[in-house]
Every structure is written in C-alpha cells, then in structure tokens.
Steps between C-alpha positions, in 0.01 A plus 500: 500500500300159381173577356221293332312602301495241222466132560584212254342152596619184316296214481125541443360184694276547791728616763679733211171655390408533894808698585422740173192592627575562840777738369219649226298535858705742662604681185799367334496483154646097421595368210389088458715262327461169415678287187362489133236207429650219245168430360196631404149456704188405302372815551784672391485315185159555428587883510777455250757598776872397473818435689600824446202694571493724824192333647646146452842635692375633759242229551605366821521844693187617340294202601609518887437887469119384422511226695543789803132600469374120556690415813343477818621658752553797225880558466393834425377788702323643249455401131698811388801395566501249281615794282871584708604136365644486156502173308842340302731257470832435568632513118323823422503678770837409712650801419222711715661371756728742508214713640423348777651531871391180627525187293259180661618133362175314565565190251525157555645359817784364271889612576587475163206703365532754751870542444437565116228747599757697662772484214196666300420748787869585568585594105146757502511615864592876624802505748330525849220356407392250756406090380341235737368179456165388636595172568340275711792334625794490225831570669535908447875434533532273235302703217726819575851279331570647150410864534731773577548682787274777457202273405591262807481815719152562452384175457280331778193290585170647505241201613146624484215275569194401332263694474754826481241752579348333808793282633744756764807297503804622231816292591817731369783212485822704446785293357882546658576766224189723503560847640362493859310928377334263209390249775423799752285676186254194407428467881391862515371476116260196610394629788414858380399492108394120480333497845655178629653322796881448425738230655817470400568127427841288436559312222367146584236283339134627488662792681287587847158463475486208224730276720298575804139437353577241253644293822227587725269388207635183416559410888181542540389278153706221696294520813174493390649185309621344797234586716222342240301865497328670232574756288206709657624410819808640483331832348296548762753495753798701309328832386400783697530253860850561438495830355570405146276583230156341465623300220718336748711203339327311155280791436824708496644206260247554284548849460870508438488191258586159586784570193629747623531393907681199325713681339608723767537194774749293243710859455576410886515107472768531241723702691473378872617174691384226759123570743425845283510367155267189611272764618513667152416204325187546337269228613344288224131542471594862443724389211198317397290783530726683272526231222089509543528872411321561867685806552239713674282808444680559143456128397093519643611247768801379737485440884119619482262485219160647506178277347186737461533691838646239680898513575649153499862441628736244340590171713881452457497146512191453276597791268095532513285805611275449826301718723772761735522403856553728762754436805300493830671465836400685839783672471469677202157651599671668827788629311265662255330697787846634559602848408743574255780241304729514805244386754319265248817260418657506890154406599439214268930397455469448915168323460511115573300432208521332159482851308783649735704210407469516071556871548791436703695310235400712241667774674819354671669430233447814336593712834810267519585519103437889487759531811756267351499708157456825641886630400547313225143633325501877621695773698308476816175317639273782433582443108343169524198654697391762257558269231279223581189766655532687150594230270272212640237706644623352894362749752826373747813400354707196633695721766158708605332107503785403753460785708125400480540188650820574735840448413621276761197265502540471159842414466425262808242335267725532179749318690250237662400441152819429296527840351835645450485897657842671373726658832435854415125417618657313841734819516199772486345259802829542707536873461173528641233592261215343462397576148643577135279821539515774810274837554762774646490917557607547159350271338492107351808314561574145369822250528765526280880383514453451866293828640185676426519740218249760447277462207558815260161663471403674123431861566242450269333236695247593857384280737207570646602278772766642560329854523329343773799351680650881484226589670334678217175485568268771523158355555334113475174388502364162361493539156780765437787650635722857431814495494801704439738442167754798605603818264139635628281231368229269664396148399119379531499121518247279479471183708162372500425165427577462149516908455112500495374888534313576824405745725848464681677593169237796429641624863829455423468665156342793643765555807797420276420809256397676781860439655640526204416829408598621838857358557584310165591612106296197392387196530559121329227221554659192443595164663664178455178297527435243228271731301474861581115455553288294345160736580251620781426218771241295296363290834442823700297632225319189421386430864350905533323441207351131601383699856353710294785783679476756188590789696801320588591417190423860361713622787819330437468558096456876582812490765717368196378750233599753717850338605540486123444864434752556826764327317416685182464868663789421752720841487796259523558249233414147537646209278336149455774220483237207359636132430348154419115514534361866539171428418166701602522754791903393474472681138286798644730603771780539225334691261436783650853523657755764378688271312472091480853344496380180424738198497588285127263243622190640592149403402240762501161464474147659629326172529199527734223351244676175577284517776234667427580835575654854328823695642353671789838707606527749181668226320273618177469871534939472560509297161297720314680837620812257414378408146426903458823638594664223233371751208739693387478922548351554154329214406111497533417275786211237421296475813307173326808344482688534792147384658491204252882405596455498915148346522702233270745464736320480828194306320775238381728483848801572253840404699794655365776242470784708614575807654543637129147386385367673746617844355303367153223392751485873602552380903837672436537881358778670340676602786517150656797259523571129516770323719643203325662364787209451755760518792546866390175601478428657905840722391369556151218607650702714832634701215218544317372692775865702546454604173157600491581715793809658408340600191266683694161307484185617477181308564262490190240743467133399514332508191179441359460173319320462116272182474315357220125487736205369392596445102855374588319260751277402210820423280669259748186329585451377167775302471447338829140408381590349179728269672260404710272437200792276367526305831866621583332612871270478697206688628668565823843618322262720300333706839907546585569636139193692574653620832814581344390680194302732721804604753762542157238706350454735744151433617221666304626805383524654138827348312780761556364625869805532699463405849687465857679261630270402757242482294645191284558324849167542624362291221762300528430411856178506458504233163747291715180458774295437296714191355606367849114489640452237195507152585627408178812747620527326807515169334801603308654648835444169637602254253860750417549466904421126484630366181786752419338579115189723360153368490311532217107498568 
C-alpha cells in the first residue's frame, strides 16, 4: 500500500520553497534541495566561510527557508513549521533520497536540466517511490525517456500553482507508462492529505488551465489594443462583473509576473500553428515592459504603479503612467444590479450596449477556443471547468459560462461572428439538450462522448444544496435554516446577509439544539457561504443604540449569551465547522461548541474594539476558561497570566492566520481538528459529531471560574495606560481597555474568587452597554458600516 510520509522537493525557488511548506503545513516532514553555490557572498566572506562549509552549501535552500517568514500571503500556516523542512543540497545530501516516498523536481523549466535531475534522482531513489515534476508546461512525456521501467512507472506530472497553500488546482498529468493505481493514488492523495482540487490533465502545452488563461489573457491584451481602451478600463470591466477575481486582468499580471506570463505564453507559441500561435504572440509594449524591468508587484511597478496613495495605470502606447479610467456604459450599471455571475453576464452579453459588446469578444473566443480544445487538453469538459474556477479563481468555467448564456444562441452568435464551434457542440444541439450541464434525480449530469454522464460525487464532499433539493430540510427562517446531514445528524446553516448574527439566528440556535437533543446524536453548524460569519449584525445594533433602544439592544445580547450557553450545555454534541472570516460573534458561537472542526484556512479573531465595542456573547469568559484548561494537570496555573494573554488578544483584535494559528491563538483547544481540504470540512465536521456520540458524550460540567478581580484588573490596566501615555491610543481605546479589563477580571472581587458563569456575562453585557450608548462607539459602528475599515477617534 503507497504511503507518504516523507517528501523530497528539488529546487528551492519560489514555487519549490511554496510547495515545502505547504507539505511542512499538513505535517510531512520534506527534505529541500537545491545545487551547491560556485562562489562566495560578501557576507560569507566576511565570516571566513568557504566552499566547503555547510552554511555556504546549503545556501540556496536555507535562504528560501527564511525567505518563508517574509512572504506575504505567508506560505506558512504557522511559523513552526518552518521546522518539518530540512535544508541540503543535491551533492551532500542526494543519497537521503532514498528516504523519501515522493520525490518533487521543481527546477528550471529546462528539458535538459530536468532530465539530469532525474538521472541523479533515479541512482538515490527507493523502488516505489513516486517522482513528479512541477512543471509548468514541459512535455511530461518527453522528460520520462532514459529511465527504466520501474522509475517510468511512477513517474508523472504534479502542476501546483502559485501560491501552493492558497491556490486549489493540482493538475496530475500521467504519462502513457505511469501505472493508472499511481495516477488513481495522487488524485485521492491531493484531494485528502494536500487539500486540493485534482484534474487529471493530458500531456499538451501549458497543460489545462495555463493554455486556457494565458489565451483568455492575451485575447483580451489584443482587444483593449484594438479597441483604444485603458488599462483601467479593461479592469474594471473583467473582475468580479464576470466572476473572476477582483484583480481581474493587469492587476492579475502584476501578480504573477510579467516574466513569468511571458514565459508561459511562448511555451505555447513555440509549439502551435496558424490563428492560435498569433494569439500567443506576446504583444510588444509588454516586451518593452519587460526589458524596462516593469514586471509588477515584485519589480515595485508593471501594468499599475502606485505614487504616494495614488494608483496610476500604464498607457500601452505611451509606456507612461496616467490616472485609471473606469468603463461606464448604461449597461454595465443594470447588469451590476443583477444577482449572481449567471444573471450578471446574460444580462449585460444580450445588452445592446458598448460594454455588452467588449465583453462579448472577450468571451467568444474563449467559449469557442475552450470547446475546440476540450479533448485534446483533458478527459472530459468538466476537467476544464474545475480547472479554470480553482486555478484562475473563475466562479463559472467556459462550459458553465455557455450554459450561462444559452447554448444555441451562442453558437448562433459564434457562427454569426466568424467563430469556428467544433461538431460535437452542433451534435449535443441535435440530440436535444440544451446545455453542457443538466440537474437530474440522481444528481448533476454533463455531456460527454455523446450523452449525459453523471458527475461522480466525493463521499467526502456535502452539498448543502443538495440537502435541500432532497428535501432535507427541517426548519427555515430568514437568517438560518436546519437541515438534515443523514447517519442521525442535523446541519444549522446560516443565510443571512453576509452571515451577520441576529435575532433570527438566536431562534434558530435555540430550536436547533432543542431539536437536536430530541431526535438527533448531534449537531454541525456550518455552510458554504463565503465566510462562516463575519460577527453580530453591526447596522441593527447601531440604529437601537442611535434611538436610544437600549433595552433592545440588551435584549438581543442577552438572547445570544444564552443561545451560547445552549450550544455549550446541549446534552448532544455540537461541532463548529468555521472557514474564511469567523470574526466576532462568528468566533463566540464556536467556542463554546463541543468540538471546533475548523477548516486549514480559517481566520479567527474576537475583534469588536474595531468598533468600539468588547465581545458581548461570552467570547472572553470562553477564551479564558480556554486559556485555563491549556495548563497542564500538575502545573501551577497563573491566573495573572492567562488574564494578561486574553485581554491581549481581544484588546489587540488578534486574527489567527489559519485554522492552525488559531489553536496557538487559544480559539482552538486540544481536542479540536482542522480540515485541509475546505470541501471536506461539513463531513469532517458530520463525523466529528459521530464520534463524539459513539464515544458516549457527556456535556461539560458547570464549574466555578477563578479570576484575577480587583488587583488582576489593576495589572492589565497599567499597560493599557502607559500606552496611552506613549500615544499608541487613544482616550477612547483607553475607556474600551477599561471595559475590557473589568469583564476579564472578573468584576471587583478579591484575586482568586471563583465565580459562575453567569456572573462573567452579566458584566460582560453590561460593559458591552455601556460601550454601545457612546457616541464615540457609534462613530466607529458607523464609519466600519460605511467605509469597510476601523475608525480611530
């Protein structure tokens, strides 16, 4: 049976050192390699280093190992894991190798390099060891000639993208002689250790998603050429109008690296004929650009470049910055009121209007280039899907984007329009369908080799849509709904404009454990939102407060302390499945849950003084009781301390950056877990709950709580007074600090007092009112709900 549990990656560069720490991430010990420096660096001379010194060998891997703390976004989940990745070289250390069960080529995208990389690899290697390349676009087929039968066996592509940790997509590219159980255990291997989205890809230039994007990209370079439009222009209508990612097309460019997009566009210019490889000729301001060094965001400047706080966008003709313009057009401003990407593009691609028509042609020849590829590219058209939403960030793929906009009228205006559309499209039309995509009883379906197959669903994967097209619901209201996951377990969902907490959830909260602990072994909250809540509902508060409406406000703060200590007390367990932003009251309603199974990318954080406020749910008294059950039996527990450590926290609005963070955060305890692959996380979480129960679980005992009181109060007031004396904050961020020190504390009490549960919340609730009746609060309320970012006054 393959197993691995030792990684070797070769080739320390950016996208080597990436793909080390994603592995350190999840756990895998990796061993770096990179080749031995000729010469020495000043530094290393000043030291009196030599060639042959360890530090001078293993420069190169070192360096990116350091270089892992400085990146933004962080490569690594945590800064501890910096310590799973070993440092060497490829003289030295070639014969560790041998240890490893998965061998990553991530050199230079050179065949001849890469082919003597694998000479090297196949004389250290372990038989059944498994070698890929991370190329970008090499032939796979090509670098497997040489090596013997066993080696060619195992061999295959494995194309992550940049970043590794946050990018989905892994291409697999099998070549003709790798065993299909090698190809068959990197799908399930990628999908269920290194938490991606796997397509299986042929063995073509730039593979799937590189051919795809890179064409779409350039096609669209050409248009805003041809049309005379700006490089803001084009930004403003190709981002999230489309549903792309709000970098859209140059910001995008920037990102990636002019040097790199080059690179990858020739790999296909060199090996394709006639209309495409005109398309994948790089136009030549960009080679301009490139000789200019303007290769974005790593070079300080490309298609943008910001002066002071101004962002100026580069003229292609001038090759000078000017002021971004946006597109305007009629048009454009009804398709935005539009819901959702489907509705959005058919609205504005079937508008009679100058913004309908650039989008038009920056899509058609993508839809018709995507259809003309699809078998020569990937298995089926869903491989191309996936591929471009988890590789490019595209909420629709081209086939989805066809069925947006209707298959027959678009091949009607394909055809109008000079396109070519190959006769497997024409054949779909004449066997009747009427998309690429169809809903049926058992499921999706979409068109393959001339009928609809169905599309194989991970076990591991729930739709909470489809739930509700089984008819699994159990009760809805506005903000939430209940649902049920099967094998005895229920699913609390929340659906309320951005997941904002209101009294609709608080009902919902309360009747689900209620339910729950009737007719259910447990219950998940989760959903597929785009964060799993990013706090209480900020407006509702706000206007109370503003009318003056204190009892209201008191009410509905009360009504969730309570729903908290439901979920906490529930007789049946309940497990928190938290993703993206869980911020605020999203971060109280998982701490007090049975267990949190909290997904890889996760960002925890109790962050009410942003505006003005404290935690008003338990969020404090749960970290506290957190930070006091992290002592070890045995070990005297330091009340100042763990006081010290949460008003830190909470005072500061620390965000974990990952779901593992978090656990050093203290949002997560012991017992908790982390989902790497965020499409796994509601069944992560379903068995979670299974367990819990068929272990027998027993709701946690109420207990008195220790607090520091009056002295402890004293203690964590001091600090927040000499930075005030410094000038770090200001008056008004002292009276919170004040607010919070009190509620941590424990209220006036002697240090030591142990008190009740509902004794911390009522000075919690009580602080909280205080806060929210000051206009100062409600300017930071308003100017968060306005402008998006904290006020500081």
């Amino acid at each position: 049976m393959q197993r691995i549990q030792q990684v070797a990656v070769i080739g320390s560069g950016v996208m080597g050192s990436g793909i080390a720490a994603h592995l350190a991430n999840i756990g895998i010990p990796t061993l770096l390699l990179d080749i031995v420096p000729r010469e020495l660096t000043d530094e290393e001379k000043k030291k009196g280093l030599t060639l042959e010194d360890k530090l001078v060998r293993n420069r190169l891997a070192n360096n990116s190992i350091q270089a892992l703390f400085k990146q933004k976004p962080a490569p690594l989940s945590r800064k501890q894991n910096a310590k799973l990745i070993t440092a060497g070289n490829l003289e030295d250390n070639a014969a560790e190798l041998s240890n490893c069960d998965w061998i990553i080529e991530v050199v230079v995208e050179n065949l001849d390099v890469k082919k003597q990389v694998f000479t090297l690899i196949e004389k250290h290697r372990k038989p059944g060891s498994i070698v890929s390349s991370n190329t970008s676009g090499i032939s796979v087929e090509a670098m497997k000639e040489g090596r013997s039968e066993e080696f060619q066996a195992k061999f295959l592509g494995t194309h992550f993208f940049n970043p590794p940790r946050y990018l989905k997509l892994l291409e697999v590219i099998p070549t003709s002689k790798t065993a299909p159980e090698v190809v068959e255990f990197m799908k399930e291997f990628g999908e269920d250790v290194l938490g991606k989205g796997v397509v299986l890809a042929k063995d073509t230039p730039n593979f799937i998603a590189n051919r795809i994007g890179t064409y779409g990209l350039l096609v669209t370079v050409r248009e805003m050429l041809e049309s005379n439009l700006s490089v803001g222009e084009i930004d403003s209508l190709t981002g999230t109008l489309l549903g792309r990612p709000k970098s859209a097309t140059f910001r995008t460019l920037d990102v990636v690296g002019l040097d790199t997009f080059i690179h990858v566009a020739n790999n296909v210019y060199e090996k394709v004929e006639g209309e495409e490889k005109e398309v994948f000729s790089i136009p030549m301001f960009m080679h301009k650009m490139r000789e200019n060094g303007w290769l974005g965001s790593k070079s300080g400047q490309g298609f943008f470049k910001k002066e002071g706080k101004e962002i100026l966008a580069l003229n292609p003709e001038t090759l000078q910055y000017e002021a971004r313009k946006k597109f305007v057009s009629p048009g454009l401003a009804l398709a935005k009121q539009e819901k959702g990407t489907r509705r959005k593009l058919k609205a504005l691609v079937n508008s009679n209007d100058p913004a309908g028509h650039l989008i038009w042609k920056l899509l058609a020849p993508v839809l018709s280039y995507s259809a003309q590829l699809s078998s020569e590219i990937a298995d089926d058209i869903k491989a191309i899907d996936d591929a471009m939403k988890w590789g490019f960030g595209w909420d629709l793929g081209p086939f989805e984007t066809w069925d947006a906009l209707g298959v027959e009228k678009t091949v009607q205006r394909l055809l109008e329009d000079g396109y070519q559309v190959p006769e497997w499209v024409h054949e779909l039309l004449a066997k009747g369908y009427q998309s690429f995509y169809v809903d049926g009883e058992e499921g999706k379906f979409f068109y393959h080799n001339g009928e609809m197959k169905l599309v194989e669903g991970n076990k591991k994967q729930i739709s909470i849509a489809e739930l509700k097209k089984q008819g699994k619901l159990i009760k809805k209201n506005s903000g939430a709904s209940l649902l049920d996951m099967g094998d005895g377990v229920a699913l609390l969902e929340f659906h309320s404009p951005n997941n904002a907490i209101g009294l609709d959830i608080i009902q919902m909260i309360n009747f689900a454990v209620e339910e729950v602990e009737k007719n259910y072994k447990g219950l998940v909250i989760g959903n597929e939102g785009k964060n799993f809540c990013v706090g209480a509902n900020l407006a509702m508060i706000l206007m109370e407060a503003q009318d003056d409406n204190y009892f209201e406000v008191e009410f509905v703060v009360k009504q969730f302390q309570q729903a908290m200590m439901k979920i906490k007390y529930s007789k049946r367990p309940v497990v928190a499945a938290p993703f993206g932003m869980t911020l605020g009251g999203g971060t109280e309603i998982c701490l007090p849950a049975a267990k949190i199974q909290a997904s890889y990318e996760t960002y925890m954080g109790l962050v009410e003084v942003g505006v003005g406020l404290i935690p008003g749910g338990g969020g404090n008294k749960e970290l506290y009781i957190n930070r006091l059950n992290s002592v070890p039996e045995g070990i005297k527990v330091d009340l100042q301390d763990i006081a010290n450590s949460v008003f830190e926290t909470v005072a500061m609005a620390k965000v974990s950056t990952s779901g593992h963070e978090g656990a050093e955060n203290g949002f997560l305890e012991k017992g908790d877990s982390v989902s790497v692959n965020k499409d796994h996380l509601l069944y992560d979480a379903k068995q979670s709950v299974l367990s819990l129960d068929a272990s027998g679980y027993q709701p946690p005992l109420r207990k008195k709580i220790p607090v520091v009181g009056e002295t402890g109060y004293a203690t964590l007031l001091l600090g927040a007074q000499n930075m005030r004396l410094s000038g770090y904050i200001s008056d008004h961020d002292l009276e919170i600090a004040k607010e919070l020190a009190y509620v941590i504390a424990g209220g006036k009490v002697p240090f030591g007092t142990e008190v009740d549960e509902q004794y911390l919340l009522d000075i919690e609730r009580a602080a909280f009112l205080r806060l929210v009746s000051k206009q100062k609060s409600q300017q930071r309320m308003q100017h968060m709900l306005v402008k998006g970012k904290p006020l500081r006054n």
